[in-house]
C-alpha positions as CSV (number, residue, x, y, z in Angstrom):
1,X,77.7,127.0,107.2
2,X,75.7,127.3,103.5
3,X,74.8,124.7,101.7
4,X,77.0,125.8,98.8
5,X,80.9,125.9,98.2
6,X,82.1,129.3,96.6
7,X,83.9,129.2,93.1
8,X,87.0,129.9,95.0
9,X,88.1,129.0,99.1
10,X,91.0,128.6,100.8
11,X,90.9,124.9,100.8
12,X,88.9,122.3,99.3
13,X,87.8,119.2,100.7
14,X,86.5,116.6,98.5
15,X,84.9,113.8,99.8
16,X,82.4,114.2,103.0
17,X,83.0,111.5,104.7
18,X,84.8,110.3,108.5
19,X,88.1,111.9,107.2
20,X,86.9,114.7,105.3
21,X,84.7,115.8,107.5
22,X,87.0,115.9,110.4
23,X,89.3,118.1,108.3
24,X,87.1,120.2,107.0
25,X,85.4,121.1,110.5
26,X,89.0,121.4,112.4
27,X,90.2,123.8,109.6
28,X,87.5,125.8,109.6
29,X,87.9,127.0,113.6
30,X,90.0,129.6,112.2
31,X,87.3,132.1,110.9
32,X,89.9,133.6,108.3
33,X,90.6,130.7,106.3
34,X,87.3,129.6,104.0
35,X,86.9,125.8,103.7
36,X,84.8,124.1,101.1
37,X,83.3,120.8,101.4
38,X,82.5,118.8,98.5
39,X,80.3,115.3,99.2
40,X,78.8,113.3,96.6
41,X,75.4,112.5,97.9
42,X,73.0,114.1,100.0
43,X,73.1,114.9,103.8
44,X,72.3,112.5,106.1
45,X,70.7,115.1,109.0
46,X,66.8,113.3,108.0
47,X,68.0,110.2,107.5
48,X,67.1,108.2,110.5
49,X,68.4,105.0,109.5
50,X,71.9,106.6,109.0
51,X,71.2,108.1,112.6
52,X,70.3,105.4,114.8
53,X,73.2,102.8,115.3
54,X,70.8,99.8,115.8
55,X,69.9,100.2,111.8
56,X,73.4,100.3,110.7
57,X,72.7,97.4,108.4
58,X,69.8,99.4,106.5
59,X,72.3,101.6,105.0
60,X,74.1,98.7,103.4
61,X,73.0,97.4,100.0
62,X,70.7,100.8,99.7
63,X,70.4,103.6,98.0
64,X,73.4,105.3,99.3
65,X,75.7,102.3,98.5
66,X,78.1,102.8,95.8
67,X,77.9,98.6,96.0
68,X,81.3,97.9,94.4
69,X,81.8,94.4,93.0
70,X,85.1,92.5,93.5
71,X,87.3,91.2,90.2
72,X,87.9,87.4,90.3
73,X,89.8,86.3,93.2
74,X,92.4,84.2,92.4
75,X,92.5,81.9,95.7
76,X,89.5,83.6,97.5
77,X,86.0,84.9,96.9
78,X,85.3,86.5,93.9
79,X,81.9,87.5,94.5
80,X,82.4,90.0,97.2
81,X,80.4,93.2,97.2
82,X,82.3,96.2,98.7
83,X,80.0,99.0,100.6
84,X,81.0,102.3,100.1
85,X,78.6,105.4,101.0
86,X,77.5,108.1,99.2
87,X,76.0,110.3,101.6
88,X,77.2,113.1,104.1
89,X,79.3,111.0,107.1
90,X,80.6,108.7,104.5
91,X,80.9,105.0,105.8
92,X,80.4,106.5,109.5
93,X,76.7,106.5,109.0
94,X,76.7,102.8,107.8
95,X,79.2,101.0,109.9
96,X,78.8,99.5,113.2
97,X,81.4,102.4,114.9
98,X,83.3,99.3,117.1
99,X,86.2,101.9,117.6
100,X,89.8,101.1,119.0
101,X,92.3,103.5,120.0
102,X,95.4,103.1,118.1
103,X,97.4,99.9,118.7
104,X,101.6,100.8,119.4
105,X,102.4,97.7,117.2
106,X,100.5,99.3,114.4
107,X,102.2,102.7,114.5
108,X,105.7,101.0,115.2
109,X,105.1,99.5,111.9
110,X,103.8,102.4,110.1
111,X,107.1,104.4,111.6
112,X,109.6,101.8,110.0
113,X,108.1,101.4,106.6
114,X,108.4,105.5,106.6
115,X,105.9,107.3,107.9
116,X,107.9,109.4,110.2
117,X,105.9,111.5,112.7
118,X,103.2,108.8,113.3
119,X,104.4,107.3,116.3
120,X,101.6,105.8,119.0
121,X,102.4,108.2,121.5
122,X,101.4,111.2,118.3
123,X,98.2,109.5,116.8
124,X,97.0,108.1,120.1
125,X,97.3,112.0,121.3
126,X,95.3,112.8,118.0
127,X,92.8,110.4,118.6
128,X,92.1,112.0,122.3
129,X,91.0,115.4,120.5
130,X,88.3,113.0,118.4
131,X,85.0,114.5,118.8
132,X,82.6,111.9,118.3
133,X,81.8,109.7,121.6
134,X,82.9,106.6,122.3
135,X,81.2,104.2,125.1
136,X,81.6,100.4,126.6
137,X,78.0,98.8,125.7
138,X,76.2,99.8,128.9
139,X,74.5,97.2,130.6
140,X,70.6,97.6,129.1
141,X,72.3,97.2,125.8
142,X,73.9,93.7,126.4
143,X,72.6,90.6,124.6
144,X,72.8,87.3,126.8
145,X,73.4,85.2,123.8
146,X,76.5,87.4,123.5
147,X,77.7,87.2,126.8
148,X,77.0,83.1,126.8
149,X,79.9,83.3,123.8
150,X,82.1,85.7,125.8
151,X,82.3,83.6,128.4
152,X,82.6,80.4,126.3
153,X,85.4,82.0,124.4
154,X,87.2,83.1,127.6
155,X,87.2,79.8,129.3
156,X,87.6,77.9,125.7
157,X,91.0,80.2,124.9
158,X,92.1,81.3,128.3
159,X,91.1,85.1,127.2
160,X,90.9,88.1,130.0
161,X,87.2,89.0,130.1
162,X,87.4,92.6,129.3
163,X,84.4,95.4,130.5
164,X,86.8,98.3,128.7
165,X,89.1,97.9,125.5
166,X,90.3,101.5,124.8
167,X,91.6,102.5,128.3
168,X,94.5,99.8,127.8
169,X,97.0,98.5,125.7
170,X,96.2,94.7,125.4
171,X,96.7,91.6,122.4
172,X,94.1,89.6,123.5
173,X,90.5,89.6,125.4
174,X,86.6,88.8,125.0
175,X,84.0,91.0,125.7
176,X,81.5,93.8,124.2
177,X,83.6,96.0,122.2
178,X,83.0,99.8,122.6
179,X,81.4,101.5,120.4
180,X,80.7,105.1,119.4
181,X,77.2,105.9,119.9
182,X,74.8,107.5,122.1
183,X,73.2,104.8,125.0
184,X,70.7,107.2,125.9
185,X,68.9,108.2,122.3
186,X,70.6,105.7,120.1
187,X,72.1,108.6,117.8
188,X,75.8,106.9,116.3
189,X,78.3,109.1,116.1
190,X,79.0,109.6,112.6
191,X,81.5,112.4,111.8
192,X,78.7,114.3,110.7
193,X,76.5,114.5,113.3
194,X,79.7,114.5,115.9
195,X,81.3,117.1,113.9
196,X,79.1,119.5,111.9
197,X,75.9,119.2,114.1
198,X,76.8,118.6,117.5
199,X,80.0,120.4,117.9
200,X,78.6,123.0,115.9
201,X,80.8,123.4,113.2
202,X,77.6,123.9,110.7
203,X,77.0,127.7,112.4
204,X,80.5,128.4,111.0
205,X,80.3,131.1,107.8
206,X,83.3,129.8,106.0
207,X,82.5,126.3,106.2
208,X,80.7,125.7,102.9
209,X,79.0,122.4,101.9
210,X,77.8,121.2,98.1
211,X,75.8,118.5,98.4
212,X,75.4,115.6,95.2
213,X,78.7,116.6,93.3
214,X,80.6,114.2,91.8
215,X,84.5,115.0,91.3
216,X,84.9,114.4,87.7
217,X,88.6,115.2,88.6
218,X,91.3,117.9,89.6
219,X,92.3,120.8,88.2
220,X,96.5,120.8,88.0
221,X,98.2,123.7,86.6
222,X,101.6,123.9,86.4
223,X,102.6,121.2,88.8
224,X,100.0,122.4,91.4
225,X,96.5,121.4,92.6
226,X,93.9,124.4,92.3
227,X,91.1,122.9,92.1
228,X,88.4,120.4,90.7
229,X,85.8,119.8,88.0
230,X,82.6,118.5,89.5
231,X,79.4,116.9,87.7
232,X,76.0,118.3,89.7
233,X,72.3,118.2,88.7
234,X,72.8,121.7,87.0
235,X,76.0,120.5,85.3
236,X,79.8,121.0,85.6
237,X,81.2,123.3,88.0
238,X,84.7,124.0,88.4
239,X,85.9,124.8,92.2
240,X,88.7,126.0,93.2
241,X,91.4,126.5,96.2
242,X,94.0,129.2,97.4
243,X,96.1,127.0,99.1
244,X,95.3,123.3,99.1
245,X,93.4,121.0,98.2
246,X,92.7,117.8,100.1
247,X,90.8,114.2,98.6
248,X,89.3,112.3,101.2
249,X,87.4,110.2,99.0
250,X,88.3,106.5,100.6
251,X,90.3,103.9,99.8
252,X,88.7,103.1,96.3
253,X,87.4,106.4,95.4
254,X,90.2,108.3,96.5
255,X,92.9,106.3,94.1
256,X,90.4,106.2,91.4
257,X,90.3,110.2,91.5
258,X,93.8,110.8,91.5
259,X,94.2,108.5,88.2
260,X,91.4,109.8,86.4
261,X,93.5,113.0,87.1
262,X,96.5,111.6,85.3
263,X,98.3,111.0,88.9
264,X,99.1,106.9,89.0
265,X,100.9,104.0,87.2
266,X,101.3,105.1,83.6
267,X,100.2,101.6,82.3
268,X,96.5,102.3,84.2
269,X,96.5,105.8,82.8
270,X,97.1,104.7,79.5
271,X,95.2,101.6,78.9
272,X,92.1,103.8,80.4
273,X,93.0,106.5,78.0
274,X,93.8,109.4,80.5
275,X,96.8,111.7,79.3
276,X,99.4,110.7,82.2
277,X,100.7,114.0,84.6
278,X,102.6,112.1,86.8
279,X,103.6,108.9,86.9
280,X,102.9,108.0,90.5
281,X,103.0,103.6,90.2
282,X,101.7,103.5,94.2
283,X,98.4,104.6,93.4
284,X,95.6,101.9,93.9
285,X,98.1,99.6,95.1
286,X,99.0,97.4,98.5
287,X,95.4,97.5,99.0
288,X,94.6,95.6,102.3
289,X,91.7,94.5,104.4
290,X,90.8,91.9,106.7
291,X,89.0,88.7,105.6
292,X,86.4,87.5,107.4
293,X,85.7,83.4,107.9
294,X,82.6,82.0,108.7
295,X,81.5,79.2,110.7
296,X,77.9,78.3,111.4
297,X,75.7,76.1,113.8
298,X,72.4,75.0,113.4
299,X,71.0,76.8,116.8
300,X,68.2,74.9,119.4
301,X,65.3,76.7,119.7
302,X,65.5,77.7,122.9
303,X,68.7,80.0,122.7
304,X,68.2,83.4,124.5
305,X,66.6,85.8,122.0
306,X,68.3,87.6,119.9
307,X,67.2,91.1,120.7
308,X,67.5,94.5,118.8
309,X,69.7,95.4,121.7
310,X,73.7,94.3,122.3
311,X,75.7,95.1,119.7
312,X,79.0,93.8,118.7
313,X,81.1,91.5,121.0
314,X,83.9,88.7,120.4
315,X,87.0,87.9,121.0
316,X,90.9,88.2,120.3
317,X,94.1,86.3,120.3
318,X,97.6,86.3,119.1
319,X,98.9,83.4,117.4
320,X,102.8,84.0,116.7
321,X,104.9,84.6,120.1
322,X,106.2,87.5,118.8
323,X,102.9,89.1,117.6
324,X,102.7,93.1,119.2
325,X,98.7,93.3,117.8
326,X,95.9,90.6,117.8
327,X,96.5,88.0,115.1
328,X,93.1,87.4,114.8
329,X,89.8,88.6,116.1
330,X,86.2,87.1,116.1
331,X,83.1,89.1,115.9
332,X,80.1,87.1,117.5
333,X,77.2,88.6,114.8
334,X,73.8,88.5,116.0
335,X,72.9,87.8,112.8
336,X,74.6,84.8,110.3
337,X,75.7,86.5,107.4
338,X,75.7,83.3,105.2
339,X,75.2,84.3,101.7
340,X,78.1,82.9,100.4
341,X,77.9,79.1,102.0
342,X,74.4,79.3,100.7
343,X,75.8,80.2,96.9
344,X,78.2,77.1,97.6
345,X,75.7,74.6,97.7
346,X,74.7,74.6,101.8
347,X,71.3,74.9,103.2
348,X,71.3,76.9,106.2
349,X,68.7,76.1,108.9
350,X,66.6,79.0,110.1
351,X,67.3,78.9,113.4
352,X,71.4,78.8,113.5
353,X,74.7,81.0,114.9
354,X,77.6,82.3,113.7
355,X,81.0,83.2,113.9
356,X,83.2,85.3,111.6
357,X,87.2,85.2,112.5
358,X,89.3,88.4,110.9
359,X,92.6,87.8,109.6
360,X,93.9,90.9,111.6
361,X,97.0,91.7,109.7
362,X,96.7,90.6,106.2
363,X,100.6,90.3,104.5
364,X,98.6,90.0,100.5
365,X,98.4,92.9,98.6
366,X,95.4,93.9,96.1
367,X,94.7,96.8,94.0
368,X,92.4,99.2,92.6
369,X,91.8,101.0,89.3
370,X,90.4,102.6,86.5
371,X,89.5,101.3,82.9
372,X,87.5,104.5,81.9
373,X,88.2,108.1,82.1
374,X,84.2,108.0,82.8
375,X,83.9,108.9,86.8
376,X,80.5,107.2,86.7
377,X,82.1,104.3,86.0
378,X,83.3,101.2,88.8
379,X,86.5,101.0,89.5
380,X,88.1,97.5,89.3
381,X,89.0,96.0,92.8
382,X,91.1,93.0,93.0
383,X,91.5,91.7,96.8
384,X,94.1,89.4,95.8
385,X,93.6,87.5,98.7
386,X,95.9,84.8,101.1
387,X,98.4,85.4,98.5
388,X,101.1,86.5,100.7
389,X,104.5,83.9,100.2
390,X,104.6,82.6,103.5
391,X,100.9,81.9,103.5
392,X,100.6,83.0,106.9
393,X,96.8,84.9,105.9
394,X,95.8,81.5,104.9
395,X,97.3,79.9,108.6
396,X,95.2,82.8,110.8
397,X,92.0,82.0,108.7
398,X,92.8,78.6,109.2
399,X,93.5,79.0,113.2
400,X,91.1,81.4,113.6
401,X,88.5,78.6,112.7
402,X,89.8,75.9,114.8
403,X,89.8,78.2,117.7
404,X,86.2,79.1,117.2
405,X,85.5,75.3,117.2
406,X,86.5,75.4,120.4
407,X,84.4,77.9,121.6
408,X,81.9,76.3,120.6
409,X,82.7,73.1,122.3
410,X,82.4,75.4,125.4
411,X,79.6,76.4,127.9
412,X,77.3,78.0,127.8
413,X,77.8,78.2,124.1
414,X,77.5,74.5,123.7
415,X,74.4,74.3,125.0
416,X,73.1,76.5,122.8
417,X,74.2,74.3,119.3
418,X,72.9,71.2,117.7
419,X,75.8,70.8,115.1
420,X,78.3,72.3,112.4
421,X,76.6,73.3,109.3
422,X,79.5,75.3,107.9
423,X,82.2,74.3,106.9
424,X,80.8,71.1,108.3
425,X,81.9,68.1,110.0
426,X,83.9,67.1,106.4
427,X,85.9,69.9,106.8
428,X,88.9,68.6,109.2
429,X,92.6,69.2,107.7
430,X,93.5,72.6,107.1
431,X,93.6,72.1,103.6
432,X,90.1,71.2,103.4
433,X,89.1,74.3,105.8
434,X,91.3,76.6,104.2
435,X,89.6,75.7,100.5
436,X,86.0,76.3,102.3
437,X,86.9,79.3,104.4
438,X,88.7,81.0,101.2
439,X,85.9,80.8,99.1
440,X,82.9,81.6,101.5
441,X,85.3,84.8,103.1
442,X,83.6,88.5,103.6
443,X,85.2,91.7,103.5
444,X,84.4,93.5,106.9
445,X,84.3,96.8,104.7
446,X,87.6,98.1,105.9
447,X,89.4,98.3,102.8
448,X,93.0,100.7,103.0
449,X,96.0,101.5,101.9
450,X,96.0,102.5,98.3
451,X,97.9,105.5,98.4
452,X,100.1,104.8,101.7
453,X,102.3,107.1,102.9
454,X,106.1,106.3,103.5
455,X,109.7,107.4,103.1
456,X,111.0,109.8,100.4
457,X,113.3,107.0,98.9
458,X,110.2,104.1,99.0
459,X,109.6,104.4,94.8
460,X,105.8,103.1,96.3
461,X,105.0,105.9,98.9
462,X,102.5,107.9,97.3
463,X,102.4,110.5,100.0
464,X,105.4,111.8,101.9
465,X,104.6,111.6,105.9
466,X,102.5,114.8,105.9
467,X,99.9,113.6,103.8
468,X,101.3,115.5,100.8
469,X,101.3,113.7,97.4
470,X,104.5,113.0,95.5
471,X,105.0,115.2,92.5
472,X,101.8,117.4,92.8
473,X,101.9,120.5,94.8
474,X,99.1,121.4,97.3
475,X,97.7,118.0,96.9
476,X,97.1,115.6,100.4
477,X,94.9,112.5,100.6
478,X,93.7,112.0,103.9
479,X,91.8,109.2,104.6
480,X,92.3,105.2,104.9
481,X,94.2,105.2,101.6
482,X,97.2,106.8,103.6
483,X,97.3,104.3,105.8
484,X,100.7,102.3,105.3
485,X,99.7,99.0,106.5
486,X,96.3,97.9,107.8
487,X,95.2,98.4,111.4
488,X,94.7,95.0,113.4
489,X,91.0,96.2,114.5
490,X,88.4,98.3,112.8
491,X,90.0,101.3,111.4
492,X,87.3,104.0,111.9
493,X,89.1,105.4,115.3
494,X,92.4,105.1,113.4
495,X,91.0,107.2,110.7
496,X,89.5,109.8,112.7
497,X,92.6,109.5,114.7
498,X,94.3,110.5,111.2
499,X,92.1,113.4,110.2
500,X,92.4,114.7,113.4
501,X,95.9,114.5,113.1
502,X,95.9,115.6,109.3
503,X,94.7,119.3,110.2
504,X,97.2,119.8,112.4
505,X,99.9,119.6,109.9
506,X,97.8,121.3,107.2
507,X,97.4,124.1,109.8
508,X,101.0,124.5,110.6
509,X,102.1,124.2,106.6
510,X,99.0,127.0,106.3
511,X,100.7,129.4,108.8
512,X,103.6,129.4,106.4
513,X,103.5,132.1,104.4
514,X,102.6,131.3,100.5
515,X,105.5,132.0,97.5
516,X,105.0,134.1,95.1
């Protein structure tokens, strides 16, 4: 591997993160075809905060974080700060890595809104070739504070205690999720280090890296994707592909690029001032992501610690009889994440608990885009949150909380509390804990879905089920953008699942030979 991508490969990669990574390294096991890889920031192989899993939160906020600010929020938060990361591994060096094999309900859904070939039985098969290791939270690793709420929220909401999450298919359990890292030396596995470093992919001579390039945007001649322009420390470079060329740039990033390019809803393109190519009107749209409630508990004193060690643990439920994936799921943070109630007026006590319900599987729709040609420039994110008609976002939020009021009703969680702090004891019909929980509510960083993939007829499908974008030829986006709809759990297994997935196809459309 050098540390440079040639003027001209085979294909080019942009964006070095889970996805691109992952494509980038399976592609590149065939030694005749020359793969550049294009990442924004610098490489995280010296970076031990982006190595060790127990200082996931260090990346956050730092000087990798892209930091993105949310647009007002019309009935939800508007002050939301979006993490996206700018180093080699992408948002796999940051995150906590709780990783779920692909739920059936999930790809049923993604099969009937178009997305042909993405059946569970096809991406869970994908997501058995993922490299990077995935572990139940061994028992030196396991906080008893967590296991007091485990056990609280398993008696509390009749939930199956569960030691292992991915060997099964299940709606509904507590426990320590499983999580990809390494119990032994603490080293997360990232795509980068999973991929390129331990799998080996960096001894490989045509897999070529540059380091701090930032796609200005792609080079399209004649209907076709040959390339891109990108900004470094020297200046410009313009790099091109062969055969294809493939942005895995993120759910933000990635839409953003393509309508810099001229590829997206000609009203963006215009009012940014970017000569529209193709008018593609899916492209930063049916953006989804799961909003995160918060309750908090002024804590006694004499709680268990709350150690470096344990992880992530919680708990989830369905709500509707006929739900095939968890309606919602708690996280049990070892650390109140409060921010928000504090900026609403509420004075958190130091010693105090938390926890955070997910609305699983939002039904609103946000967006992202552009207002300048300028790829230094933000993109605009609007969340458009518990929008959805039937309002059933705002009923899980809503449920989620009462259930974790009774959790915390329970022992040996009760023990443990003094009182409600947030949303408080005020807080008691769902209106009043749906107007708290709305405006307090977190992303959980797993924005998707902005240039989904569906059925040729769907006027919204940006990409046709191989990843391929609509009206640009040798263009794919693989990477949470694709998805169609939202996983119910983190994503990151989903997405490796994808990429994993991804080269395959671009391997088989490869083997075919190129027209003159």
């Amino acid at each position: 591997m050098s540390y440079d991508t040639p003027e001209l490969v085979d294909v080019l990669v942009l964006g070095g993160g889970t996805a691109g990574i992952i494509v980038a390294s399976r592609l590149s096991e065939d030694p005749a075809l020359s793969v550049g890889l294009v990442e924004a920031g610098p490489s995280d192989a010296d970076e031990p905060r982006a190595n060790s899993i127990r200082r996931w939160a260090e990346m956050l906020e730092g000087e990798y974080d892209l930091d993105y600010r949310s647009a007002p929020n019309a009935r939800g938060n508007s002050f939301i700060r979006q993490s996206r990361l700018r180093i080699l591994g992408g948002c796999s060096t940051a995150n906590t890595m709780i990783t779920w094999r692909p739920f059936r309900g999930d790809m049923d859904e993604w099969v009937a809104l178009g997305a042909a070939g993405w059946d569970y039985e096809t991406v869970s098969a994908a997501y058995d070739r993922v490299l990077a290791p995935v572990t139940p939270i061994p028992a030196q690793d396991r906080n008893p504070y967590l296991q007091g709420v485990i056990d609280a929220a398993a008696e509390a909401l009749d939930l199956p205690v569960r030691e292992t999450w991915n060997d099964t298919e299940f709606t509904e359990g507590a426990g320590y999720f499983e999580i990809g890292y390494d119990p032994a030396t603490n080293q997360r596995s990232s795509a980068s280090h999973s991929y390129l470093r331990l799998h080996g992919a960096e001894r490989r001579e045509n897999l070529h890296i540059t380091l701090g390039a930032l796609v200005e945007r792609l080079i399209v001649e004649d209907g076709r994707a040959v390339g891109a322009i990108v900004r470094t420390a020297e200046g410009p470079r313009e790099l091109r592909a062969r055969r294809e060329v493939i942005i895995s740039c993120g759910a933000i990033d990635g839409p953003a690029l393509l309508q810099r390019s001229g590829i997206g809803p000609r009203a963006v393109l215009e009012a940014a001032g970017v000569d529209v190519l193709v008018d593609l009107p899916g492209v930063g749209e049916n953006l989804q992501d799961h909003a995160e409630g918060l309750l908090i508990w002024e804590a006694r004193s004499d709680r268990p610690p709350i150690s470096a060690t344990g992880w992530d643990a919680g708990y989830a439920f369905t709500v509707d009889e006929d739900s095939t994936v968890p309606d919602v799921s708690t996280h049990i943070p070892l650390e109140t994440w409060g921010v928000h109630a504090e900026r609403e007026g509420f004075v958190l006590p130091d010693d105090n608990v938390s926890l955070v319900p997910n609305v699983a599987k939002p039904r609103s729709r946000g967006r992202v885009w552009i207002t300048s040609a300028d790829p230094g420039a933000a993109p605009s994110i609007d969340y458009n949150s518990f929008t959805d008609p039937e309002g059933r976002d705002e009923r899980m939020l809503v449920e989620g909380a009462r259930r974790a009021r009774l959790v915390a009703q329970q022992e040996p969680f009760a023990s443990q509390i003094v009182r409600e702090v947030f949303p408080g004891p005020d807080a008691q019909t769902d209106e009043e804990l749906s107007a708290a929980l709305r405006a307090t509510h977190q992303t959980v960083y797993h924005v998707s879905c902005t240039a989904r993939m569906g059925a040729d007829g769907d006027p919204m499908a940006v990409l046709d089920p191989r990843l391929r974008v609509r009206g640009v030829a040798g263009l794919r986006v693989v990477d949470a953008s694709a998805f169609p709809t939202i996983t119910a759990l983190n994503p990151v297994g989903v997405i490796m699942a994808l990429a994993e997935r991804a080269a395959e196809l671009i391997r088989d459309d490869l083997a075919v030979p190129q027209r003159a």
